[in-house]
LUMZA-5279 format. One record per residue (C-alpha): residue number from 1; z, x, y. Coordinates in Angstrom, 1 decimal, m for minus. Layout:
<sites>
{n = NUM | zz = Z | xx = X | yy = Y} $
...
</sites>
This chain:
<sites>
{n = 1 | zz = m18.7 | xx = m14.3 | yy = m16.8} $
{n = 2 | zz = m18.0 | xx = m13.1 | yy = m13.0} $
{n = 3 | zz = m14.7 | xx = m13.7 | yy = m12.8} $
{n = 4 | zz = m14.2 | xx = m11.1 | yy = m16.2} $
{n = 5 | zz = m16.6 | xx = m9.0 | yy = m14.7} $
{n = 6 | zz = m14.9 | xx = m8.7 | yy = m11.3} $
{n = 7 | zz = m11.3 | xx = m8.3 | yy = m13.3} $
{n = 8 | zz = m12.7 | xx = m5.6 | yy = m15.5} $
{n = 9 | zz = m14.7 | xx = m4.1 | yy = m12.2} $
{n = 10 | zz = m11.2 | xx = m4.2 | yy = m10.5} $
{n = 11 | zz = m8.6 | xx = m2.3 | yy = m13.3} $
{n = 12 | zz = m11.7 | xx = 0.3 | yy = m14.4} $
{n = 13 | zz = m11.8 | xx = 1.6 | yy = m10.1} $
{n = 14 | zz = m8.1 | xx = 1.1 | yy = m10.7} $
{n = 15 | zz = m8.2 | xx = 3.6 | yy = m13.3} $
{n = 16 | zz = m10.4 | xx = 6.3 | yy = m11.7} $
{n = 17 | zz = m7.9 | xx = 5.7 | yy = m8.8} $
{n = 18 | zz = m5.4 | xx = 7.9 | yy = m11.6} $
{n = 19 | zz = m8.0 | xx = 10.4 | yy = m11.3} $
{n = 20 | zz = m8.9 | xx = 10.7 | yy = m7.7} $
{n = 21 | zz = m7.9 | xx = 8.4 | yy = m5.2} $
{n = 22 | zz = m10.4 | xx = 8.2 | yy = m2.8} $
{n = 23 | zz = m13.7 | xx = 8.8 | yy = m4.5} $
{n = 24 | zz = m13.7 | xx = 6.2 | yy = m6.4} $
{n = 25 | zz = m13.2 | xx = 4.3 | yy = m3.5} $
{n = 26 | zz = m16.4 | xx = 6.3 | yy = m1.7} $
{n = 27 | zz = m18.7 | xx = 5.7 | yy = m4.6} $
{n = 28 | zz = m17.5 | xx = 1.7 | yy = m4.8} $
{n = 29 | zz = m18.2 | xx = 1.5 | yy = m0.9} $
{n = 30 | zz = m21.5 | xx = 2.7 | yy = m1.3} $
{n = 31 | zz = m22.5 | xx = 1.3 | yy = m3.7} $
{n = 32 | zz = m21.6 | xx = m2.2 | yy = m1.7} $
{n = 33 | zz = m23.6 | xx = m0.7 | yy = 1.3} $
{n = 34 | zz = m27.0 | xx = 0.2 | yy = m1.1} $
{n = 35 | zz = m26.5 | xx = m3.1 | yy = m3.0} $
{n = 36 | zz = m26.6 | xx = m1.6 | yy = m6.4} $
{n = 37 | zz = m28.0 | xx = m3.4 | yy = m9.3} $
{n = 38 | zz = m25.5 | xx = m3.2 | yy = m12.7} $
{n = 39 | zz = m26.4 | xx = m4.3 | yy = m16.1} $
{n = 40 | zz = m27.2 | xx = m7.6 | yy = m15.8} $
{n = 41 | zz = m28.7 | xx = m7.6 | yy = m12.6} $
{n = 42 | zz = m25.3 | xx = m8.3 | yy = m10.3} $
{n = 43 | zz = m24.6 | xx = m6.7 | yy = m7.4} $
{n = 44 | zz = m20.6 | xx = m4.8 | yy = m6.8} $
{n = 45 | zz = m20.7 | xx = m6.6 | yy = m3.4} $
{n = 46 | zz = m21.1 | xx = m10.0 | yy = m5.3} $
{n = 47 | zz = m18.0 | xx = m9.2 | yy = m7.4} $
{n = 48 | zz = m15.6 | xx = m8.5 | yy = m4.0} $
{n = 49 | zz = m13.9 | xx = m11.0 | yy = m2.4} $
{n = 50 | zz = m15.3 | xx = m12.4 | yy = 1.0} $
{n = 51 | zz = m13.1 | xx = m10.8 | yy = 3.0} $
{n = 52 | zz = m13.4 | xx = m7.4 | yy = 1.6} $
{n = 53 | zz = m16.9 | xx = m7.0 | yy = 2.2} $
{n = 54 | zz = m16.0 | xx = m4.5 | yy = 5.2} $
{n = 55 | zz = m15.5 | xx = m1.8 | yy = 2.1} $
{n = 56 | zz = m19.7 | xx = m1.3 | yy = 2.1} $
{n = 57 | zz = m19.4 | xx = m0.6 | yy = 5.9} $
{n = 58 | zz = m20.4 | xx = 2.6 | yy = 8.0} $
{n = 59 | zz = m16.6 | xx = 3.0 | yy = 9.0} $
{n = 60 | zz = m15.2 | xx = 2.1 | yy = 5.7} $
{n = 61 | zz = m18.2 | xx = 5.0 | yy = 3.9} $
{n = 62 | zz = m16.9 | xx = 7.1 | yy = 6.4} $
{n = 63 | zz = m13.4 | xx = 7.2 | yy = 6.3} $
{n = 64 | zz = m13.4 | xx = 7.5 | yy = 2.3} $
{n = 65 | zz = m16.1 | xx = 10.0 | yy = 2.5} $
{n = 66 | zz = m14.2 | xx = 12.2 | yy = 4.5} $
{n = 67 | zz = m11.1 | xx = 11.7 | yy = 2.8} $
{n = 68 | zz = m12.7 | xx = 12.5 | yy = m0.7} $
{n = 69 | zz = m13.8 | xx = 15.6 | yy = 0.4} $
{n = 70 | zz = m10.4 | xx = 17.1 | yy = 1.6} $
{n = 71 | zz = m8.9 | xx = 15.6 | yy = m1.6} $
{n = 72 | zz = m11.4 | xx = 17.6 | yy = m3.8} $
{n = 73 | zz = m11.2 | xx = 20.6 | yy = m1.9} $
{n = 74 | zz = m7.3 | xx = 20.9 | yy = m1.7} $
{n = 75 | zz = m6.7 | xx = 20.1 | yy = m5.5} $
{n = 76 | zz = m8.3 | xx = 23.4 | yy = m5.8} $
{n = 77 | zz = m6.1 | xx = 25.4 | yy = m4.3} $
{n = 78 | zz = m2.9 | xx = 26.6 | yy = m6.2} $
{n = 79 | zz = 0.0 | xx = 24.8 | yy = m6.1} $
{n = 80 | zz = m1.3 | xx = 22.8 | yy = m3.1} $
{n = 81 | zz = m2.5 | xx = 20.7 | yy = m5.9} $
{n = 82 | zz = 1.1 | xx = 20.1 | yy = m7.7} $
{n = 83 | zz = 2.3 | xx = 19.8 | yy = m4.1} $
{n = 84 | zz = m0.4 | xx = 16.8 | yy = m4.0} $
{n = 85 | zz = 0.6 | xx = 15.1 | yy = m6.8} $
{n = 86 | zz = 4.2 | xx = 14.0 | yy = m5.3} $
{n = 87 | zz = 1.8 | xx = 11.8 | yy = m2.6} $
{n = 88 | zz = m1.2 | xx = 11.3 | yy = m4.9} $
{n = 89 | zz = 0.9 | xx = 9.4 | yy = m7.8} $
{n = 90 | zz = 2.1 | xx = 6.9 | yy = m5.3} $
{n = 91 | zz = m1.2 | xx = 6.5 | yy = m3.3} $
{n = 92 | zz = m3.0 | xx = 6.1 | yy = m6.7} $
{n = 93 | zz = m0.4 | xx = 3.0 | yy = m7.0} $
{n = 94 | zz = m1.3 | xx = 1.6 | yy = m3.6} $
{n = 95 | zz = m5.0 | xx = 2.0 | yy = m4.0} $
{n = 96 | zz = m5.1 | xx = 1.0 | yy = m7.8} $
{n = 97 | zz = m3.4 | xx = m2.5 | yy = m6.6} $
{n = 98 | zz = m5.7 | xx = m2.7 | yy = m3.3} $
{n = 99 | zz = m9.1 | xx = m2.3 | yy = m5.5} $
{n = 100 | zz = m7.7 | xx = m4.7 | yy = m8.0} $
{n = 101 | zz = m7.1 | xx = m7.3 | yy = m5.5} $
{n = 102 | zz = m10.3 | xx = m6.8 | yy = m3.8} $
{n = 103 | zz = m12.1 | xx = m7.4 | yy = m7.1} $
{n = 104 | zz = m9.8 | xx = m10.4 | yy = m8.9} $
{n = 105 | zz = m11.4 | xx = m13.4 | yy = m8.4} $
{n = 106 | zz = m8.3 | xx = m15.2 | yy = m7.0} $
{n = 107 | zz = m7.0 | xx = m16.0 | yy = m10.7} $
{n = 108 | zz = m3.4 | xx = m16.1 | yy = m9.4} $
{n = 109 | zz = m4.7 | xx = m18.9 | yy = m7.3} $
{n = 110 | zz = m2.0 | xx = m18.5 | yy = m4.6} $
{n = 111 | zz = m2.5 | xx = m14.7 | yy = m2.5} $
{n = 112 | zz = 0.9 | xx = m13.5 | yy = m3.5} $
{n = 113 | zz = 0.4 | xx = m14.1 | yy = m6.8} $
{n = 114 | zz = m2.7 | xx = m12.3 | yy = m6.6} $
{n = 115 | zz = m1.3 | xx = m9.1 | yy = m5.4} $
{n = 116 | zz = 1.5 | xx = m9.3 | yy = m8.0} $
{n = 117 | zz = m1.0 | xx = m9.4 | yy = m10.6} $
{n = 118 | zz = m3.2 | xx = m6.6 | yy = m8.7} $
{n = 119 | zz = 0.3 | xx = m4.0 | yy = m8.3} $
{n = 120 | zz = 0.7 | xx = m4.7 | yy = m12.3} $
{n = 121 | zz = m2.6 | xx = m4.4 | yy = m13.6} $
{n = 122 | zz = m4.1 | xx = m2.3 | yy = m10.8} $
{n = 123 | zz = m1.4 | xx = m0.1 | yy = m9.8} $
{n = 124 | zz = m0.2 | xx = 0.2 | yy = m13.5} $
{n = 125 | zz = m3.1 | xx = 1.3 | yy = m15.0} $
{n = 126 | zz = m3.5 | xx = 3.9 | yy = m11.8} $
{n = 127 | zz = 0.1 | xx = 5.0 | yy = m12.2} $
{n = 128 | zz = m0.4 | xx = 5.9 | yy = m15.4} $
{n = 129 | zz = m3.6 | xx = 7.5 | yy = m15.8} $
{n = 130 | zz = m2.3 | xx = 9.8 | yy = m12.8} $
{n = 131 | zz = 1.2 | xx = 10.3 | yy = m14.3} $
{n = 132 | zz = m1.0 | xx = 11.9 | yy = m16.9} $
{n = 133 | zz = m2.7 | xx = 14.0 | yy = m14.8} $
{n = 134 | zz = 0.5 | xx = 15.0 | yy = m13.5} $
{n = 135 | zz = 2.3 | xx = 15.9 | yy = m17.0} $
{n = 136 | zz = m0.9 | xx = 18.0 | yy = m18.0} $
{n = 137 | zz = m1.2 | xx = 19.8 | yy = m14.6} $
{n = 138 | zz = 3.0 | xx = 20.9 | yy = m14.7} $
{n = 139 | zz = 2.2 | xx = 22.0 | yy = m18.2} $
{n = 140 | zz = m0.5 | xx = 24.4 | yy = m17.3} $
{n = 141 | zz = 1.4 | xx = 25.1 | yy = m14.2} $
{n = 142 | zz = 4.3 | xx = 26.5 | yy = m16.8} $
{n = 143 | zz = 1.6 | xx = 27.8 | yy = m19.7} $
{n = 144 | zz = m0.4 | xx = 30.0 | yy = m16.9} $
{n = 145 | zz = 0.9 | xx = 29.9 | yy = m13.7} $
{n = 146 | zz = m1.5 | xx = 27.6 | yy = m12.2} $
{n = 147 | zz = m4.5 | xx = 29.2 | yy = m13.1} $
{n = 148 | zz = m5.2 | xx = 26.7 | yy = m16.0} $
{n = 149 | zz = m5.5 | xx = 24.5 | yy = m13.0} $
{n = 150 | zz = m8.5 | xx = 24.5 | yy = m12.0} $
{n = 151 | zz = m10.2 | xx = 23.0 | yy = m15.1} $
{n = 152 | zz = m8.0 | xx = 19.9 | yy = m15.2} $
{n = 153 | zz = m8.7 | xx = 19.5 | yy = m11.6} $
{n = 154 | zz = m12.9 | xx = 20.1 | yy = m12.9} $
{n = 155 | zz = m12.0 | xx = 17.4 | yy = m15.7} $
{n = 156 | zz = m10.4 | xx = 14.8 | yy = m13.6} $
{n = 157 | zz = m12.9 | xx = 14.7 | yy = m10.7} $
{n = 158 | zz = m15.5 | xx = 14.0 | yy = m14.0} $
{n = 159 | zz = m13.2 | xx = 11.8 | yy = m15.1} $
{n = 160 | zz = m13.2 | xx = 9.8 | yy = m11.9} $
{n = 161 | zz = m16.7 | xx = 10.4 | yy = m11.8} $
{n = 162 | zz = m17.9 | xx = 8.7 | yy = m15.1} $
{n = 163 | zz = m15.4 | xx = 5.6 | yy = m14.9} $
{n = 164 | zz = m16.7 | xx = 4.7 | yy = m11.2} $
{n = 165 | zz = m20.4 | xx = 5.2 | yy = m12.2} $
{n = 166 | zz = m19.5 | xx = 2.8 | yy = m15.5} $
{n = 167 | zz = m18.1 | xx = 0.4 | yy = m13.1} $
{n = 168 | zz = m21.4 | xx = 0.0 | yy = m11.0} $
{n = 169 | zz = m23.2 | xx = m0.3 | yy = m14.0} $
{n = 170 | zz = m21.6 | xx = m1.3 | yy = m17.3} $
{n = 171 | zz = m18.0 | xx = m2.9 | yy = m15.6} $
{n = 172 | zz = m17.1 | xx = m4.4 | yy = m19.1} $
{n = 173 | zz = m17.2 | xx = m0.6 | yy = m20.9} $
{n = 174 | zz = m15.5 | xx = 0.6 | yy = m18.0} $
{n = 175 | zz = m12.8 | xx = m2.1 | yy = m18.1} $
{n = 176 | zz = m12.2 | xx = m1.7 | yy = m21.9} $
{n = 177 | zz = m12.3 | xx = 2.3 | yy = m21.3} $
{n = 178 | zz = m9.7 | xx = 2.0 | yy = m18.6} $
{n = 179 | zz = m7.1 | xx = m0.2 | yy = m20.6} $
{n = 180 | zz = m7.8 | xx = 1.8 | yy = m23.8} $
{n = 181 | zz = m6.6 | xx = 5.2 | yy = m21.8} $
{n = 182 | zz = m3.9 | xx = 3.4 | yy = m19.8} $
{n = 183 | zz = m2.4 | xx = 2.4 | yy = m23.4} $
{n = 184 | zz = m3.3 | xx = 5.5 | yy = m24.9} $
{n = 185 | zz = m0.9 | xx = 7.4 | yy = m22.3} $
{n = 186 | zz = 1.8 | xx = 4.5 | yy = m22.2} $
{n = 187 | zz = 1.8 | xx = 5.6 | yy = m26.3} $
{n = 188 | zz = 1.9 | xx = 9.8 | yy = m25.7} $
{n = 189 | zz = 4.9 | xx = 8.7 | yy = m23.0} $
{n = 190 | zz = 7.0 | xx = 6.5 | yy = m25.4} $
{n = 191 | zz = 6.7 | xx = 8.7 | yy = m28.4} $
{n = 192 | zz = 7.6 | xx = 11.8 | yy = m26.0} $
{n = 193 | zz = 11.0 | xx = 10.3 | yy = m24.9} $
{n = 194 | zz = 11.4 | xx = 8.7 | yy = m28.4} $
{n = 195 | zz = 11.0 | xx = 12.5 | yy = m29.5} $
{n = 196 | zz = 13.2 | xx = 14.1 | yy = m26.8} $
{n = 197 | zz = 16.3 | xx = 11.3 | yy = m27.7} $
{n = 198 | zz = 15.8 | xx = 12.2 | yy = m31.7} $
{n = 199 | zz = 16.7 | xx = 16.1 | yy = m30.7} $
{n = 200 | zz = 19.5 | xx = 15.3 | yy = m28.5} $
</sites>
């Protein structure tokens, strides 16, 4: 039951990843620190990986700390924000796959396998849950010149929010809720360019 726990634990930080990159990272590292209790009674530190149990450390709540903040902060400011997205997509990536390693109970059983599986389900689901962010921020970019903005930036800081909470406490709804929104968007994407070919 660990082993799906800490897979589920490791695609749903993946997923708020899409959202924000670094606080979900924050609120994971703390929550290692404080030795948070989930359903169930386990603890998040119990579901990392042995040699990732620096992410609850003073430098480690730190660093992501600070680097939550500027990233909050600067999706606020017009077009800085769609100016962000051309790093954030691919650092979503890299962290999605990072927080999916650190959580998969070796289940590739050899360390490169591991990280193959962590880029794919990791660093998938975080690609697209932020190329979806992206699409519905350069659609209210066009629709009203950035000023639309600021409540997708509101919603995806909530969305991060909520998923990394659900992952400290109830990883198997979070896990299902991140794979049920990756899919969802992999779907809006396909019948998009399936609709754009059709007209052409």
């Amino acid at each position: 039951m660990n082993e799906t726990l800490a897979v589920l634990a490791g695609i749903g930080l993946a997923a708020a990843c899409g959202f924000r990159v670094f606080l979900p990272l924050f609120i994971a590292s703390v929550a290692v620190r404080l030795g948070v209790d989930g359903i169930g009674g386990f603890e998040l530190a119990s579901l990392l990986g042995e040699d990732l149990q620096w992410v609850g450390s003073t430098p480690a709540i730190l660093a992501f700390g600070v680097a939550t903040v500027l990233e909050i902060g600067a999706y606020y400011v017009p077009w800085i924000d769609n100016a962000l997205d051309t790093v954030a997509t691919p650092a979503a990536m890299i962290a999605g796959t990072f927080v999916a390693f650190a959580f998969f109970p070796g289940v590739g059983g050899e360390g490169y396998l591991d990280w193959i599986l962590a880029a794919i389900a990791g660093g998938g689901t975080a690609g697209l849950i932020q190329g979806g962010s992206v699409a519905a921020r350069g659609a209210s970019t066009a629709t009203t010149a950035g000023f639309g903005n600021f409540a997708i930036a509101t919603l995806e800081l909530i969305g991060s929010i909520l998923v990394s909470a659900l992952l400290i406490f109830i990883p198997l709804v979070a896990g299902g809720l991140a794979l049920l929104l990756a899919f969802w968007i992999l779907f809006q994407l396909l019948r998009f360019i399936i609709r754009r070919r059709a007209r052409t």
